[in-house]
C-alpha positions in Angstrom: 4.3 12.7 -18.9 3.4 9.9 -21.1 0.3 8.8 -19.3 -0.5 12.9 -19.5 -0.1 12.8 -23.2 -2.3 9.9 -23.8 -4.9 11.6 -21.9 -5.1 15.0 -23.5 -4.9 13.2 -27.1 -7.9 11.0 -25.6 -9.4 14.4 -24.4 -8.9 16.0 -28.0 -10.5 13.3 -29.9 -13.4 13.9 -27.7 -13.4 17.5 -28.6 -12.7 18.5 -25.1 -10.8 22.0 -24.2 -8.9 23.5 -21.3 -10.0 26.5 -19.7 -8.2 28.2 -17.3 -8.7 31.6 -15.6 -11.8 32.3 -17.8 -9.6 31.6 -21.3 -10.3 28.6 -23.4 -7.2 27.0 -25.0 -8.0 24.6 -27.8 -5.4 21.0 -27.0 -4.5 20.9 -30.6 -3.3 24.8 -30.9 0.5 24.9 -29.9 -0.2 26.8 -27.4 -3.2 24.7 -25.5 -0.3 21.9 -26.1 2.0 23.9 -24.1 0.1 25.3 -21.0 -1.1 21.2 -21.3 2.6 19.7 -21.1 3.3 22.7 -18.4 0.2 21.7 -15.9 1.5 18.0 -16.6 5.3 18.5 -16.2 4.1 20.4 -12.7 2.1 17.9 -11.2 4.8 15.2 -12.1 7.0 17.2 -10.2 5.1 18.0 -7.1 4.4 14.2 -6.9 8.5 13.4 -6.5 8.6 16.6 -3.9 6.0 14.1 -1.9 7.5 11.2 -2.4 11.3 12.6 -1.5 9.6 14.1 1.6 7.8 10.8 2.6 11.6 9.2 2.3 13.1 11.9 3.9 10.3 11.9 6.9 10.4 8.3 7.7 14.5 8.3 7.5 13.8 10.8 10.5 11.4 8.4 12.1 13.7 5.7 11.4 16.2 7.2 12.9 14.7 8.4 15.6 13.3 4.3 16.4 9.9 5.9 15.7 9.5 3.7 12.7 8.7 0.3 13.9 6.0 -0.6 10.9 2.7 -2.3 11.1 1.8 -3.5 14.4 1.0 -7.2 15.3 -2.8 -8.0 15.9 -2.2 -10.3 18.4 0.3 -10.1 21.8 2.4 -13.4 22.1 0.2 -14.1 24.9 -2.3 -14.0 22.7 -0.4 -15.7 19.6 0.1 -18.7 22.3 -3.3 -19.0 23.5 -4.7 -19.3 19.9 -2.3 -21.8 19.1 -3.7 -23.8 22.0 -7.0 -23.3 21.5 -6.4 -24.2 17.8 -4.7 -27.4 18.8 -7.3 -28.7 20.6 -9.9 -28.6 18.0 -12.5 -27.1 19.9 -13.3 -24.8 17.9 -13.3 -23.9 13.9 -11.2 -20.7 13.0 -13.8 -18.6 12.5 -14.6 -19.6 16.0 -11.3 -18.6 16.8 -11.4 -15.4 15.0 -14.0 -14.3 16.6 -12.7 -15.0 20.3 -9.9 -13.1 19.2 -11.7 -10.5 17.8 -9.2 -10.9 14.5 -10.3 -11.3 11.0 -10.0 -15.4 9.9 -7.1 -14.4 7.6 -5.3 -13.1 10.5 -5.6 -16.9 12.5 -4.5 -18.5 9.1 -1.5 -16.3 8.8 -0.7 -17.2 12.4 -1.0 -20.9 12.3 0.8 -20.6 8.6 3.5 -18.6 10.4 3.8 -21.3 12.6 3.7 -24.2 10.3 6.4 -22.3 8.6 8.5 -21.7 12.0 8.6 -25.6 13.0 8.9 -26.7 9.0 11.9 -24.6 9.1 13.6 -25.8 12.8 12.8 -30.0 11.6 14.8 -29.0 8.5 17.3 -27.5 10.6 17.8 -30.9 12.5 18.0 -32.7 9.2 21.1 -31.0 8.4 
């Protein structure tokens, strides 16, 4: 409502009206004000009927162990035979990225994912 408010007073200095059904309603009469705060308390509140139904919907999907998220670019096969390829040096990652027919940020997030997997099991034989 607050971000609605701001708008229609940035609207008024601009000497803009609202017209609905044919009518003009001047923002700084009471009641162009009111039918203002009316269409904004309205669309605030079909925007929280959305968002409760997305909540309730994936709850359902959840549920149901039809909501698994996003799915992984690359098989483990895959995963594995990039990590080869990468370890041999044969080729640059945007080599590899194309191979794979991945974007390069996905073969850095895969070899960082994988720095950050054998970082964490040495640590784990420190202690």
């Amino acid at each position: 409502m607050k971000d609605a408010r701001d708008i229609a007073d940035e609207l008024t200095t601009k000497g803009v009206a609202l017209s609905l059904g044919g009518s003009r309603y001047d923002p700084t009469d009471p009641v162009g004000r009111l039918l203002f705060n009316v269409l904004a308390m309205v669309a605030e509140f079909e925007r929280d009927l959305i968002s409760m139904r997305t909540k309730e919907g994936m709850a359902v999907a959840k549920a149901k162990g039809r909501l698994k998220g996003k799915q992984p670019k690359l098989s483990l096969t895959q995963r594995k035979l990039l990590f080869e390829v990468q370890d041999r040096g044969e080729y640059t990652q945007a080599e590899v990225a194309e191979l794979f027919s991945v974007s390069r940020a996905t073969v850095y997030r895969e070899l960082q994912k994988r720095r950050a997997a054998l970082v964490g099991t040495w640590d784990a034989h420190i202690f």
